[in-house]
Each structure stands twice: as C-alpha cells, then as structure tokens.
C-alpha positions as CSV (number, residue, x, y, z in Angstrom):
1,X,4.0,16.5,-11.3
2,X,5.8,17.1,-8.0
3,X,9.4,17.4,-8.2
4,X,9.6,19.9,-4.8
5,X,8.9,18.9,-1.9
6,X,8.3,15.5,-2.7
7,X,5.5,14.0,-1.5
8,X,7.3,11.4,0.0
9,X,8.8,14.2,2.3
10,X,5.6,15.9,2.6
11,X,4.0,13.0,4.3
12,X,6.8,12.9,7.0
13,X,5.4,16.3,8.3
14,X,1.9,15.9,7.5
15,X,0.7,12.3,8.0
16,X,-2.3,12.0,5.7
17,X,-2.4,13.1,2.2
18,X,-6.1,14.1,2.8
19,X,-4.8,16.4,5.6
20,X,-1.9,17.7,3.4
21,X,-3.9,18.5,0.4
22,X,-6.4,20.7,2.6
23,X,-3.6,22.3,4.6
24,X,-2.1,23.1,1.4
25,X,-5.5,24.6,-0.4
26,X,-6.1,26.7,2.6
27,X,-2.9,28.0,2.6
28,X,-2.7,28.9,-1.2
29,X,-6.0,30.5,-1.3
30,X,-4.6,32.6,2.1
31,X,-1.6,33.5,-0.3
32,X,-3.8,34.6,-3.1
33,X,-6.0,36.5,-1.1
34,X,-3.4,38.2,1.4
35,X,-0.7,39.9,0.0
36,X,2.5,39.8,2.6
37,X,1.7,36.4,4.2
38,X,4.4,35.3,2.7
39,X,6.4,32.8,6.1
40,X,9.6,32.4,3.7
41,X,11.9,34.7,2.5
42,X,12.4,32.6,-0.3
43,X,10.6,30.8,-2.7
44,X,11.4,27.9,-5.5
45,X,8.0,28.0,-6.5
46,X,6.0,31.1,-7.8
47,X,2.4,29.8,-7.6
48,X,0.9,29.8,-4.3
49,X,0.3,26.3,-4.1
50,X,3.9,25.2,-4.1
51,X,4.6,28.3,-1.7
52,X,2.7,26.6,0.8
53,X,4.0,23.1,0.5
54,X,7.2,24.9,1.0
55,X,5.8,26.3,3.6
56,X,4.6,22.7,5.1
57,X,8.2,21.1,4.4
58,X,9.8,24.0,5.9
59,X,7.6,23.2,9.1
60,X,6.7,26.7,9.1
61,X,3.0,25.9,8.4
62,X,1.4,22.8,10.6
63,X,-1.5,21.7,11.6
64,X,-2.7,23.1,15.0
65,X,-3.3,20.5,17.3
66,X,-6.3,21.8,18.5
67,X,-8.0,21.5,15.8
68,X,-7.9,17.7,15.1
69,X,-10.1,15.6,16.9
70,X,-8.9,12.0,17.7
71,X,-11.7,9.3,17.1
C-alpha cells in the first residue's frame, strides 16, 4: 500500500500512471545499481522504489520532454 506520496499526488506531476510506474522502475533500478545517485538529502523511504517517487513528488525527477512523442 501507498501511504507516501500518494498516488493521488503523484498523478498531479506525472499524468499517466503507466508513465509514473516506468519512471519510477527506472529510477529504482538506477538507485540500486548506482551508489550516490541519491537527488534528496533525505529520505522517508529506505527502498529505492519509494526514493524515487519521492524523487518524482519532489519534482526532482521528471520526465524529459524530449523524449515523449505526441500522437
């Protein structure tokens, strides 16, 4: 279960939960992988998944622009 960020409040920064969910993988496995990639200098959560949607609520992690092609 999510109790923080809530996805309620994740969705305001990332407007599709398909989006958020592989913004949020990518991120983790970065943060597993990566030692000192750390954006935050504090963290509620310990696991790397909840890092990055801290990351994501903080709007320290987005999605680039460039990368999203509209259709």
């Amino acid at each position: 279960m999510l109790l923080y960020p809530s996805q309620d409040d994740l969705l305001k920064k990332i407007d599709s939960k398909y989006s958020l969910v592989i913004l949020a993988a990518k991120r983790a496995k970065q943060l597993h992988n990566e030692s000192g990639t750390e954006m935050l200098e504090e963290y509620k959560s310990v696991k790397n998944v909840g890092k990055s949607l801290e990351e994501i609520i903080s709007e320290d992690l987005v999605i680039d622009p460039n990368s999203v092609k509209n259709q």
